[in-house]
C-alpha positions as CSV (number, residue, x, y, z in Angstrom):
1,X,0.0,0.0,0.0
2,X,3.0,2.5,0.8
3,X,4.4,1.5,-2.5
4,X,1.2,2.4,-4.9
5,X,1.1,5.4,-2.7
6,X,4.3,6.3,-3.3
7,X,4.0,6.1,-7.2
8,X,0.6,7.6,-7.6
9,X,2.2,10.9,-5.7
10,X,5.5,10.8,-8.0
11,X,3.2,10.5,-11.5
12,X,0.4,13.4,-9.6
13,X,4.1,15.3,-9.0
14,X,5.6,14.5,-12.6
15,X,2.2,15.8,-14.3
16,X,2.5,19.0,-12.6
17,X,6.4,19.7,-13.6
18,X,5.3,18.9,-17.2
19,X,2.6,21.1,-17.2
20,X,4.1,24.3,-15.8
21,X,7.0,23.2,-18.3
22,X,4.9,23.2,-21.0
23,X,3.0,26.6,-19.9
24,X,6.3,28.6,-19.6
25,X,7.2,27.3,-22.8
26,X,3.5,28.6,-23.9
27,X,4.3,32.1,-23.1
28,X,7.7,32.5,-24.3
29,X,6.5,31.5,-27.7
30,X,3.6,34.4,-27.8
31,X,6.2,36.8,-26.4
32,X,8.4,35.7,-28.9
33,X,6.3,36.0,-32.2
34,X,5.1,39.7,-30.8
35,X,8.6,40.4,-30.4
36,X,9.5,39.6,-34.1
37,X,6.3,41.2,-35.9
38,X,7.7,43.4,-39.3
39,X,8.2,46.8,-38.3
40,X,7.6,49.2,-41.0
41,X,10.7,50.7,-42.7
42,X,11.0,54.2,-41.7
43,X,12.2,57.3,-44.3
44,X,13.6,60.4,-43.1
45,X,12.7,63.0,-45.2
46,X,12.9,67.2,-45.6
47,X,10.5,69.8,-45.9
48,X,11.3,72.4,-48.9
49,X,9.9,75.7,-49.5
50,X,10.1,77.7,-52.4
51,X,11.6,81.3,-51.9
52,X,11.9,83.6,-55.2
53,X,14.6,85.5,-53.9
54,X,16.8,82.5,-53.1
55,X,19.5,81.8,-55.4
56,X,18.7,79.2,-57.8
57,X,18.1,76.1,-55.6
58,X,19.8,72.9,-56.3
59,X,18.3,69.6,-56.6
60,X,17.7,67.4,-53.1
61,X,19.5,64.5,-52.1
62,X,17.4,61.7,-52.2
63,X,16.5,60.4,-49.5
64,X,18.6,57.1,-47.2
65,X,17.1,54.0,-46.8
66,X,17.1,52.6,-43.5
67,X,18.4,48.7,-43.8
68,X,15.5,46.6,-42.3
69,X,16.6,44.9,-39.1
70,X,17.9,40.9,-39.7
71,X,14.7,38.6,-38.6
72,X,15.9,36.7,-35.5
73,X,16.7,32.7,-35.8
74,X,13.5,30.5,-35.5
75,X,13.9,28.9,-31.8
76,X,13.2,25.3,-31.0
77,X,9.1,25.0,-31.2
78,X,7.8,24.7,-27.7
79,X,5.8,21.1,-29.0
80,X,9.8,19.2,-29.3
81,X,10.4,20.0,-25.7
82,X,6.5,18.9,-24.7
83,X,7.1,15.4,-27.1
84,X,10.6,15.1,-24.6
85,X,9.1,15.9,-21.5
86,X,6.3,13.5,-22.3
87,X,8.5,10.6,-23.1
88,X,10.0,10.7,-20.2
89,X,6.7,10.6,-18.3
90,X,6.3,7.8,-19.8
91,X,9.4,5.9,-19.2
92,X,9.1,7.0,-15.3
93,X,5.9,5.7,-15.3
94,X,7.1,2.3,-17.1
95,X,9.5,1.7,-14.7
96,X,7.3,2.9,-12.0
97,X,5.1,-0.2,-13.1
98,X,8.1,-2.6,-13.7
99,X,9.2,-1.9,-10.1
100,X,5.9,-2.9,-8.8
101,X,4.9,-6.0,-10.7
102,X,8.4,-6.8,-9.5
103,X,7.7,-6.1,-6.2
104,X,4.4,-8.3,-6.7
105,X,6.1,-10.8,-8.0
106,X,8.8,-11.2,-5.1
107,X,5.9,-10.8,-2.1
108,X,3.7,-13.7,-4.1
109,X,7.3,-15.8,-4.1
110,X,7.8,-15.2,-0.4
111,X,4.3,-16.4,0.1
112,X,4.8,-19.1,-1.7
113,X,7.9,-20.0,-0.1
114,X,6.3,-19.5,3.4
115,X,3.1,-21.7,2.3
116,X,5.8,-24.4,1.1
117,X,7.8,-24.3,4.4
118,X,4.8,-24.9,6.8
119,X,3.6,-28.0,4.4
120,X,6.9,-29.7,4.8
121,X,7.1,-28.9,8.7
122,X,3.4,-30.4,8.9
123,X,4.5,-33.3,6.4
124,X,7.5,-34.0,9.1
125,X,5.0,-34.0,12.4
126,X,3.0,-36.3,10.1
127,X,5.7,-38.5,9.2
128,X,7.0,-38.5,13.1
129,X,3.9,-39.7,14.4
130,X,3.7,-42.1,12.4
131,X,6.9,-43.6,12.9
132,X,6.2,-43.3,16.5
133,X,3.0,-45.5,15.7
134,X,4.7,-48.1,14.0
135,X,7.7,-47.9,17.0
136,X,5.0,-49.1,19.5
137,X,2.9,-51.6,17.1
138,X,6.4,-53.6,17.1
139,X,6.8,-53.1,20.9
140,X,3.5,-54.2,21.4
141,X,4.1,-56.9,19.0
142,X,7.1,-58.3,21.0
143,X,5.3,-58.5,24.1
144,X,2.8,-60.7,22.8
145,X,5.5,-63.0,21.0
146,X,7.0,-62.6,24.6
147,X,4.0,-64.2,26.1
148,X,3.5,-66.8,23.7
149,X,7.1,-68.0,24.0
150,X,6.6,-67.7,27.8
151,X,3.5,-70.1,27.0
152,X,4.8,-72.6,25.2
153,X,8.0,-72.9,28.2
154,X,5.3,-73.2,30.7
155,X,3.6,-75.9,28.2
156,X,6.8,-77.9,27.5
157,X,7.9,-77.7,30.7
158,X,4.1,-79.2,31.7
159,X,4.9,-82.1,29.2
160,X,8.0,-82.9,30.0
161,X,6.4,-83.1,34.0
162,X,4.0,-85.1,32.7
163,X,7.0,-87.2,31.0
164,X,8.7,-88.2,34.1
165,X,5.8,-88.8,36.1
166,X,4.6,-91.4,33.0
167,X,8.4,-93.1,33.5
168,X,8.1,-92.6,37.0
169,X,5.0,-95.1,37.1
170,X,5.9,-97.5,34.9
171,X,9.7,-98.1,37.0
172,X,7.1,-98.2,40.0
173,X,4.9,-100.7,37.5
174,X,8.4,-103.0,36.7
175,X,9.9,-102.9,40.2
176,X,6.3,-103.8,41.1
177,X,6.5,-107.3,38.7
178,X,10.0,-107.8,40.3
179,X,9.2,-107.9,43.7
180,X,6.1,-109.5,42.8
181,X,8.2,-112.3,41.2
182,X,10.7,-112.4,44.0
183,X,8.3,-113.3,46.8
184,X,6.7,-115.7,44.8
185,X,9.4,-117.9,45.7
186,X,9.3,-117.4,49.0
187,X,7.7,-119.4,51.5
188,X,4.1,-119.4,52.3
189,X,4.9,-118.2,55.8
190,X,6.2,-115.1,54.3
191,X,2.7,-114.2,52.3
192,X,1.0,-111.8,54.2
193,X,3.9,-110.3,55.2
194,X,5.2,-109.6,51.9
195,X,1.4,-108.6,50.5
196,X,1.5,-106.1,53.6
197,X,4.9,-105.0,52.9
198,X,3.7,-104.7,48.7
199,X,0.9,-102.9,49.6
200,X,3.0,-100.1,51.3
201,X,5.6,-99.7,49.1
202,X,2.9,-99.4,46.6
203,X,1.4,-96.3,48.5
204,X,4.9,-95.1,48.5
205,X,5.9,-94.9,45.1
206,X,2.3,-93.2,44.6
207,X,3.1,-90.5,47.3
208,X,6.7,-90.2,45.2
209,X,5.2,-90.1,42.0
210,X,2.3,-87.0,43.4
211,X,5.6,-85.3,44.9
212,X,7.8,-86.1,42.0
213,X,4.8,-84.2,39.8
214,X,4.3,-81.2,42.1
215,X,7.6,-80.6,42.6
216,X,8.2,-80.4,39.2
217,X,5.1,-77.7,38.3
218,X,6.0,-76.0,41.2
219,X,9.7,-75.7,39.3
220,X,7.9,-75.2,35.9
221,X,5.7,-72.2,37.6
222,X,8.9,-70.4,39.1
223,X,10.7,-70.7,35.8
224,X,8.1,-69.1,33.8
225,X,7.8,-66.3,36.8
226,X,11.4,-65.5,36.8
227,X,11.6,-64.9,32.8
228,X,8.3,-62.5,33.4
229,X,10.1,-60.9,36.3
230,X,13.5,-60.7,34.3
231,X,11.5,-59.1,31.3
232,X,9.9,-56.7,33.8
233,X,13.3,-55.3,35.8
234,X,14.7,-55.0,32.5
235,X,12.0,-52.5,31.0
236,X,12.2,-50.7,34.2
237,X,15.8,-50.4,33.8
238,X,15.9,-49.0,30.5
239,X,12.4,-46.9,31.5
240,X,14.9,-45.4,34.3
241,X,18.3,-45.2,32.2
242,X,16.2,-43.2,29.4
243,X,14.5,-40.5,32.4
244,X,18.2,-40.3,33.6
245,X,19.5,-39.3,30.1
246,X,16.8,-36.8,29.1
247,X,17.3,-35.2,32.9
248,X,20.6,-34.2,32.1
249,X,20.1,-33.8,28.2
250,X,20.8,-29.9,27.7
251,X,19.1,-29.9,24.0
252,X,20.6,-27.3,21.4
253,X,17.9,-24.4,20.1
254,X,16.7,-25.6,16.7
255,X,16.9,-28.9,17.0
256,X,14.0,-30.6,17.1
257,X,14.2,-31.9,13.5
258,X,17.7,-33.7,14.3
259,X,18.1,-37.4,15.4
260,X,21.6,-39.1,16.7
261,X,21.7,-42.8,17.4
262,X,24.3,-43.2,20.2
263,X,26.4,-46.9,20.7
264,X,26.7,-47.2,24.6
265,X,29.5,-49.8,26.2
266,X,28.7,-50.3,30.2
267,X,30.3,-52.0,32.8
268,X,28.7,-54.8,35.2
269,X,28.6,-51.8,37.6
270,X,26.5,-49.5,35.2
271,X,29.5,-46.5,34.6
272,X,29.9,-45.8,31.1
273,X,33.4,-47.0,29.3
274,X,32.4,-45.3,25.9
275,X,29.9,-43.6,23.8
276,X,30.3,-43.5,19.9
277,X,28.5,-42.2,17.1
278,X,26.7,-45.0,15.3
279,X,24.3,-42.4,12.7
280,X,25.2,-38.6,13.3
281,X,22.2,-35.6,13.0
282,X,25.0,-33.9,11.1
283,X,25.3,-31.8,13.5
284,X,28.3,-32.0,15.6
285,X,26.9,-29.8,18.3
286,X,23.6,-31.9,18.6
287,X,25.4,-35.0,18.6
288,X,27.8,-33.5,21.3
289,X,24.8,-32.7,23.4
290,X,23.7,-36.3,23.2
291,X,27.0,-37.7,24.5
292,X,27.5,-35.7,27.3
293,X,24.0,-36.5,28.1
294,X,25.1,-40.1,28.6
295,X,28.7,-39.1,30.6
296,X,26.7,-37.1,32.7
297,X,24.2,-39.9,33.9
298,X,27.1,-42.0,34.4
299,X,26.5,-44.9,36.6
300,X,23.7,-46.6,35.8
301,X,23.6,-48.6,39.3
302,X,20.3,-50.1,38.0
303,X,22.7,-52.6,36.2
304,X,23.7,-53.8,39.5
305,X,20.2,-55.6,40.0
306,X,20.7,-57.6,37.1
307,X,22.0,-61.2,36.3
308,X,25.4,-61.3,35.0
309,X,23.7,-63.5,31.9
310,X,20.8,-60.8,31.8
311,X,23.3,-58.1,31.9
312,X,25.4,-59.3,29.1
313,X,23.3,-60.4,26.5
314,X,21.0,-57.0,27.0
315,X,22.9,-54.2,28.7
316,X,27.1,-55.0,27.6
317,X,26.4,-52.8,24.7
318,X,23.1,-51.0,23.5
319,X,21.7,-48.1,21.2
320,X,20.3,-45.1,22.5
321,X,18.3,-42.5,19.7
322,X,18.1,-39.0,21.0
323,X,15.1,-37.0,19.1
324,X,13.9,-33.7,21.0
325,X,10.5,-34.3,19.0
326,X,9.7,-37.6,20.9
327,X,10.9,-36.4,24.5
């Protein structure tokens, strides 16, 4: 708006200029063709009178011509310097015009631009949530192939229960025969004895084979609690190693589009022996933040709760991703 205001006052301006140009020049033209009208050629003459007593009069000079005065040189005609003054009215005004379509043309650019720049930031939020989706699908996804290994443990080790307790019964079944063969050929004095004596063992190896098969469901049941309690203490852990991190996570202005995987080596006692860069932001500064992130939080004494097996195969070495977006 300053702009068109701007021009419309230098073209109101420009119109006045030419006009009292070109009604100066109006006026020196009528002065100047007053100035040059013919003047009439002038004769100066004598007056004679006759006188008879005069001695005889001679004839009179004839009179002098006065030269007539050398008509001025035509000046430039006042409509040349209008046509100039004109063209250059116009040429202002064309660049006037050129200078604002320009400036048209740059403002609808920068909107452009602008428009452009806030359709890729919300194509990014888009493309992070979804990522973030599909991160806890699979999470959700392990747990339940979690569980169903934990299942089919709790299943096979039910079977293989169920196994021993079959073998258990039929040594019981054999030993059974055998003794049954044995006091066969013993004497008839020994009969009721031995039935009696049969008869407990019997109940015996019955009561072994119930405690043989609770003893091992009993084992079966602990097993499969230990690997749920194993799984639990480790999410924790990592739950409390990541809220450790992003406590002492100082996170560079501008960032929040950057990402920096981090490769973490840990001792049994939870202090960190290295940090390494395993896919950089490309930003050094970022990925510097990260890092001393991880120094600073240094020990993790949650490590100390864990197995030395449980410890190794999960928490030896690990990958940390730093995203400010997902904080």
């Amino acid at each position: 708006m300053m702009g068109r205001g701007e021009s419309l006052l230098s073209i109101v301006f420009a119109l006045l200029v030419h006009g009292l140009l070109a009604a100066a020049l109006l006026v020196t033209w009528q002065t100047d063709v007053k100035r040059f009208e013919p003047q009439p050629n002038v004769i100066n003459a004598s007056i004679l009178t006759l006188d008879a007593s005069a001695a005889p009069q001679t004839a009179p000079a004839p009179p002098k011509k006065v030269a007539p005065k050398p008509a001025p040189k035509p000046q430039d005609q006042p409509s040349e310097a209008l046509k100039k003054a004109q063209e250059a009215d116009k040429k202002q005004i064309e660049t006037q015009k050129k200078r604002e379509l320009e400036e048209r043309r740059q403002q609808a650019l920068e909107q452009e631009r602008k428009a452009q720049a806030e359709a890729d930031q919300a194509k990014q939020k888009a493309d992070q949530a979804r990522q973030q989706a599909a991160e806890e699908k699979r999470k959700a996804e392990q747990a339940r192939e979690q569980a169903a290994k934990d299942k089919a443990a709790a299943e096979k080790a039910a079977a293989e229960a169920k196994r021993k307790k079959a073998e258990a019964e039929k040594k019981a079944a054999a030993e059974k025969r055998k003794r049954e063969q044995e006091a066969a050929k013993k004497a008839a004095a020994d009969k009721a004895k031995r039935l009696a004596d049969q008869e407990r063992k019997r109940k015996e190896a019955a009561a072994a084979a119930e405690a043989a098969r609770l003893e091992a469901e009993k084992q079966a049941e602990q097993e499969a609690l230990a690997a749920i309690a194993n799984e639990r203490l480790a999410r924790s852990i990592i739950g409390a190693i990541n809220q450790k991190v992003q406590r002492n996570w100082r996170v560079p202005a501008g960032a929040d589009s950057l990402e920096v995987h981090l490769r973490i080596n840990l001792a049994p006692t939870g202090d960190v022996l290295a940090v390494n860069v395993a896919q950089s932001s490309g930003s050094s500064n970022f990925d510097n933040s990260a890092r001393n992130a991880v120094e600073r939080s240094s020990p993790f004494r949650e490590m100390r709760k864990l197995s030395n097996a449980e410890f190794e195969s999960n928490f030896r070495r690990f990958t940390m991703i730093f995203k400010p977006g997902a904080r």
